[in-house]
C-alpha positions as CSV (number, residue, x, y, z in Angstrom):
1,X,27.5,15.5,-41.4
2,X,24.6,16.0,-43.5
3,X,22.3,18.8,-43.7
4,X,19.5,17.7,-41.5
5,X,21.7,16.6,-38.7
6,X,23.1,19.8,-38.8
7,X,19.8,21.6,-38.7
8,X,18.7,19.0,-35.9
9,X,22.1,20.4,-33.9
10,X,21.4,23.6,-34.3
11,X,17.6,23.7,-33.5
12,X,18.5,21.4,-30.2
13,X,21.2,23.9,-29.3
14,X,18.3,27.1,-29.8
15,X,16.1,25.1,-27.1
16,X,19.2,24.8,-24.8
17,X,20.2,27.9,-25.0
18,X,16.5,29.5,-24.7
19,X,15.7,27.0,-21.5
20,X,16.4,28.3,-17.9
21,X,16.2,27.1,-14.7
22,X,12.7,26.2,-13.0
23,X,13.2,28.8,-10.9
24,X,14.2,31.5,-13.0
25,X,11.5,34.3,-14.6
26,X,10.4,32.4,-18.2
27,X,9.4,35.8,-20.5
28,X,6.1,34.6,-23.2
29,X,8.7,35.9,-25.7
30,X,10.8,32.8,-24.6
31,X,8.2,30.6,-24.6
32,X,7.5,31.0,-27.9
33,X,11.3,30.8,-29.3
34,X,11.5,26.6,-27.5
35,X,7.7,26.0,-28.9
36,X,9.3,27.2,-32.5
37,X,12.6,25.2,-32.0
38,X,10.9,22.2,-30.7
39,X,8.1,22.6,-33.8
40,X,11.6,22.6,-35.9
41,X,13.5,19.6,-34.6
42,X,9.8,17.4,-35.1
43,X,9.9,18.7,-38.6
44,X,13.3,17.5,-39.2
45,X,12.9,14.4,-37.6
46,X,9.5,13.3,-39.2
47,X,10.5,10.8,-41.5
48,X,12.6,8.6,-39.1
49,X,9.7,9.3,-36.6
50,X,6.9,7.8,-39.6
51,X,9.8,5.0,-39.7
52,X,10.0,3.4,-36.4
53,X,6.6,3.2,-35.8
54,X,6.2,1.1,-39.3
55,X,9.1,-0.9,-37.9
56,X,7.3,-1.2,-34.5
57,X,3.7,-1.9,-36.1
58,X,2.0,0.6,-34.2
59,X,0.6,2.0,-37.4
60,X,-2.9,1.4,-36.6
61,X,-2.1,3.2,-33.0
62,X,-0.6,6.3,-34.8
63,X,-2.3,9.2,-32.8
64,X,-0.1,7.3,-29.7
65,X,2.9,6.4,-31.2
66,X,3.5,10.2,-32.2
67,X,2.9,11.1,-28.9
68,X,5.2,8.8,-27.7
69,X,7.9,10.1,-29.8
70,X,7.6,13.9,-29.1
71,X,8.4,12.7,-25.2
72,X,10.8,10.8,-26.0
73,X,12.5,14.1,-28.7
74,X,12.1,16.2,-25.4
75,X,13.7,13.4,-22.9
76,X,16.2,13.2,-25.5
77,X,16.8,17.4,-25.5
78,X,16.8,17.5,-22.1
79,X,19.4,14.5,-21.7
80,X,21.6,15.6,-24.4
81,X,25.1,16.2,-24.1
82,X,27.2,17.4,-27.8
83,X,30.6,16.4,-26.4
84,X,28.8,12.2,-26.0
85,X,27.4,11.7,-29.3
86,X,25.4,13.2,-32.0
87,X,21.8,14.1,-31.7
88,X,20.4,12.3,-34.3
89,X,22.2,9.0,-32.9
90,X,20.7,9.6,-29.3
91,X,17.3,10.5,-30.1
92,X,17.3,7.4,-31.9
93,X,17.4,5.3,-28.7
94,X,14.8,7.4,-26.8
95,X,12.3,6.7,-29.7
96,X,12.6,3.3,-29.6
97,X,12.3,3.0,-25.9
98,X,9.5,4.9,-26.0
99,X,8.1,3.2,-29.3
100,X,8.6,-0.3,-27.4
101,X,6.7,0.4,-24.1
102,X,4.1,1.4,-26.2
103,X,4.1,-1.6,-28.0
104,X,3.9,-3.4,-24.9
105,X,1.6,-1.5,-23.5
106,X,-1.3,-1.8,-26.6
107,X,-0.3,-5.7,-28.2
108,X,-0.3,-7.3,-24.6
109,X,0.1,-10.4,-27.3
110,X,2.7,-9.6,-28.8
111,X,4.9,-10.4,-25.6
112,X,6.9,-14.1,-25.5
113,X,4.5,-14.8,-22.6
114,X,1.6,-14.1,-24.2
115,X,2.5,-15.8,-27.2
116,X,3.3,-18.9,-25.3
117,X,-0.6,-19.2,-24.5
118,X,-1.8,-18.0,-27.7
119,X,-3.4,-14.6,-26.1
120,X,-4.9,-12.0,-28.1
121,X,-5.3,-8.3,-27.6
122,X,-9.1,-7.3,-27.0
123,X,-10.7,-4.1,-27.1
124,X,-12.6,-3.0,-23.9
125,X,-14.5,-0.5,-25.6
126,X,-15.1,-3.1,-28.8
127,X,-18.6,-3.9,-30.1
128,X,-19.9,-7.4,-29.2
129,X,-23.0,-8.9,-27.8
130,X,-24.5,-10.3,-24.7
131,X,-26.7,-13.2,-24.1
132,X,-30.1,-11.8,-25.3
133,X,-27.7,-10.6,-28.7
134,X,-28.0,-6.8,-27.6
135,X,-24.4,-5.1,-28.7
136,X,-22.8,-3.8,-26.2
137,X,-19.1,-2.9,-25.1
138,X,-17.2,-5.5,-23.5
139,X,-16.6,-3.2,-20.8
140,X,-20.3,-3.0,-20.2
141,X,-20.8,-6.6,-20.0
142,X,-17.9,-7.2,-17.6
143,X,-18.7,-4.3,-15.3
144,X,-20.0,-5.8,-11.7
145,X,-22.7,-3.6,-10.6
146,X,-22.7,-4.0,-7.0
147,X,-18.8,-4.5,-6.8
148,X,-18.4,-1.0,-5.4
149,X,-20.7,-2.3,-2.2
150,X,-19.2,-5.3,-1.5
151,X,-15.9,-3.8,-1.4
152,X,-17.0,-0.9,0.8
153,X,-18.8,-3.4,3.0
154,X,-15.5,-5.6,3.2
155,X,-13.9,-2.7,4.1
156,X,-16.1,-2.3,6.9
157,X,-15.9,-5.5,8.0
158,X,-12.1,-5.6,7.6
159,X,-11.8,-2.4,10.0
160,X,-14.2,-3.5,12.7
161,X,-12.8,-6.6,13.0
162,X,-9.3,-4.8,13.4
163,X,-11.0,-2.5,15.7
164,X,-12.9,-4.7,17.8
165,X,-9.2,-6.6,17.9
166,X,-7.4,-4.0,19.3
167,X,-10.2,-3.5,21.7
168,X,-10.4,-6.7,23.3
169,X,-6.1,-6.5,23.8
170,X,-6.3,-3.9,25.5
171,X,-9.1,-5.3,27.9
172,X,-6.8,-8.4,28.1
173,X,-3.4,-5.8,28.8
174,X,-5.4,-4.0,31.6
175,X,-7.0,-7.1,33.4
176,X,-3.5,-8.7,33.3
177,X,-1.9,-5.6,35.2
178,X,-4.9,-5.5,37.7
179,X,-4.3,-8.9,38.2
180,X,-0.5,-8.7,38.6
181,X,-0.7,-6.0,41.1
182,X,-2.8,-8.2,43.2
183,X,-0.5,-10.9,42.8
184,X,1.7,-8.9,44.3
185,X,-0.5,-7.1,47.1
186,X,-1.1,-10.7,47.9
187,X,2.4,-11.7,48.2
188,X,3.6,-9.3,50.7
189,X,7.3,-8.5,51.7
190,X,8.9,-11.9,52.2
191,X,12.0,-12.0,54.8
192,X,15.0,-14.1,53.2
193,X,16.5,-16.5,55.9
194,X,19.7,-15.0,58.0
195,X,23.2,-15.3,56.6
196,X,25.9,-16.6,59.0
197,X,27.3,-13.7,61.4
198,X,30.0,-11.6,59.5
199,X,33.4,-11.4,61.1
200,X,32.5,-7.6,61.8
201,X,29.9,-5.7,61.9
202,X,26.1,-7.0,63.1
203,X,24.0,-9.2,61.3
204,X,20.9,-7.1,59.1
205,X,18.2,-9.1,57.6
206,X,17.3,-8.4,54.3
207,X,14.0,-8.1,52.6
208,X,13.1,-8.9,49.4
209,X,10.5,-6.6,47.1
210,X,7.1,-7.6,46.5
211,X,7.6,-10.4,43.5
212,X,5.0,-12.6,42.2
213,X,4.9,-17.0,42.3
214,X,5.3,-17.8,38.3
215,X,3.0,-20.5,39.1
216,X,0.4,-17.8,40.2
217,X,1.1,-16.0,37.0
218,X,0.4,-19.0,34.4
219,X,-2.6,-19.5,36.2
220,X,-3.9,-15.6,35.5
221,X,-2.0,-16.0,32.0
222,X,-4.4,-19.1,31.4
223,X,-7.3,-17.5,32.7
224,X,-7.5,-14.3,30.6
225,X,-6.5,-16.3,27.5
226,X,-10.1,-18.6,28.8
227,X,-11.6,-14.4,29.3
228,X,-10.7,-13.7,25.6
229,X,-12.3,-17.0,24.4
230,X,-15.5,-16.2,25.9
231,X,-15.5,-12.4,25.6
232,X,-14.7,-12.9,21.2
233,X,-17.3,-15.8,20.9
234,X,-19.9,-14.3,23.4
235,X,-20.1,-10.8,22.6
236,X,-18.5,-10.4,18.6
237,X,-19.5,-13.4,17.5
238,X,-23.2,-14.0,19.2
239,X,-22.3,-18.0,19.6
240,X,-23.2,-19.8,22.8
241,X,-20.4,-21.6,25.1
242,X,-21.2,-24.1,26.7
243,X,-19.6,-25.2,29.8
244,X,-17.7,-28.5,29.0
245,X,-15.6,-26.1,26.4
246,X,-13.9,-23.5,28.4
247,X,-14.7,-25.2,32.3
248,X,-16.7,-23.0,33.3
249,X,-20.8,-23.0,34.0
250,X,-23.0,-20.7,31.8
251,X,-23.9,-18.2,34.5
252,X,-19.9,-17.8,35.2
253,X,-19.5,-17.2,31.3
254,X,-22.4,-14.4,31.3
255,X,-20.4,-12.5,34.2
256,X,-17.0,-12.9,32.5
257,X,-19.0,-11.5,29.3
258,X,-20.9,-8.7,31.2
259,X,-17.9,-7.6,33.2
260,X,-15.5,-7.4,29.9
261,X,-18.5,-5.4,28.1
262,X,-18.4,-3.0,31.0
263,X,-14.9,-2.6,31.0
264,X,-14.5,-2.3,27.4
265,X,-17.3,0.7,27.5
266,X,-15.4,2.7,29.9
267,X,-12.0,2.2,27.6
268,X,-14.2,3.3,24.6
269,X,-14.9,6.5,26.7
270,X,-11.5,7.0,27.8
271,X,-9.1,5.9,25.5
272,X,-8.7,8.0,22.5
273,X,-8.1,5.1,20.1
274,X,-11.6,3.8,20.4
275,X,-13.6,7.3,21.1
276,X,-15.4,6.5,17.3
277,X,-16.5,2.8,18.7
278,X,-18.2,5.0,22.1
279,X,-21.6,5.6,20.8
């Protein structure tokens, strides 16, 4: 084992031995004794430090690449275990890692799928100039002035479409229970037909609860789907309907439309989902 490696084990064993527990009281006095350690075990480690990033190429990205390798010296501290392997070996592998994202992260080009296309890193804050030949920043020249307003007002358009969405199903979910309870009302109590005497006892007819014809209810399931039709393209959407479309006359199309505005006012006032559409 060679001097530096065992200084390196000895300054990593100070900053374990000086760390506690997140929880536990850290004294200033303690503070300083990790900074000192940690200042050591960079010391040490310099030269293999100015090493990989030559072997990585990240020389012209120095200020980074040493930043990079102090986190990955206190990943490596933190992660360290004596009885696995020597420091020196595992701090090796958490430079590298650390030495390699970075690469990636500041050559996009030097990826295999960016060399496949021939792609070149470029400097958003780099010099260059426009079509009048002013210099100016890349960044500058890219930078969509009113893309902050047409996201916001595609946002806005986004939610009151979702809004005025939710709005009209539950206009269509309350007309269709209206409508099923006078289905119902309508159908009264119907009397099933007689079985045959019983051997004892006397015969009691049986009545069935109210129920409602299927046949009645595609007819008000086709109807409030013809509702919704008129009540989007009417009211949200400002277009005309004409009468051949949906089979009804225009006057019956303005009193579906007027009714559904009416009713989807009063659920705007009462409905807590839609209190901000009220006003």
């Amino acid at each position: 084992m060679s001097r530096i490696t065992i200084e390196l084990e000895a300054a990593v064993q100070s900053v374990l031995d000086s760390t506690l527990p997140p929880d536990s009281p850290n004294s200033p006095r303690r503070r300083a004794a990790v900074d000192r350690a940690f200042a050591t075990i960079l010391k040490l480690i310099a030269p293999r430090i100015r090493h990989f990033i030559r072997q990585y190429g990240l020389v012209a990205h120095w200020e980074d690449a040493e930043q990079c390798c102090a986190i990955a010296v206190h990943r490596a501290i933190q992660g360290y275990d004596p009885a696995k392997a020597q420091f020196t070996t595992f701090v090796n592998w958490q430079i590298r890692g650390e030495l390699q994202g970075l690469r990636f992260r500041v050559m996009v080009d030097q990826r295999p799928s960016a060399r496949k296309v021939s792609a070149t890193t470029v400097s958003m804050h780099g010099i260059t100039s426009n079509v009048d030949g002013e210099e100016m920043t890349l960044e500058s020249i890219i930078e969509d002035e009113d893309a902050v307003i047409l996201t916001e007002a595609a946002a806005a358009d986004y939610l009151a479409a979702s809004a005025t969405t939710a709005l009209v199903d539950a206009y269509i979910a309350e007309s269709r229970t209206t409508g099923i309870e006078q289905l119902r009302k309508r159908a009264g109590p119907k009397r099933l037909p007689k079985r045959q005497p019983a051997a004892i006892g006397p015969v009691v007819p049986r009545l069935r609860p109210y129920g409602v014809d299927p046949v009645e209810l595609a007819r008000l399931d086709e109807k409030l789907a013809r509702d919704r039709e008129i009540v989007e393209r009417r009211v949200f959407d400002g277009a005309s309907v004409a009468g051949d479309e949906i089979g009804v006359t225009k006057e019956r199309a303005r009193q579906i439309t007027r009714r559904a505005a009416q009713a989807m006012a009063e659920l705007t006032r009462s409905d807590p989902r839609f209190a901000i559409m009220a006003e």
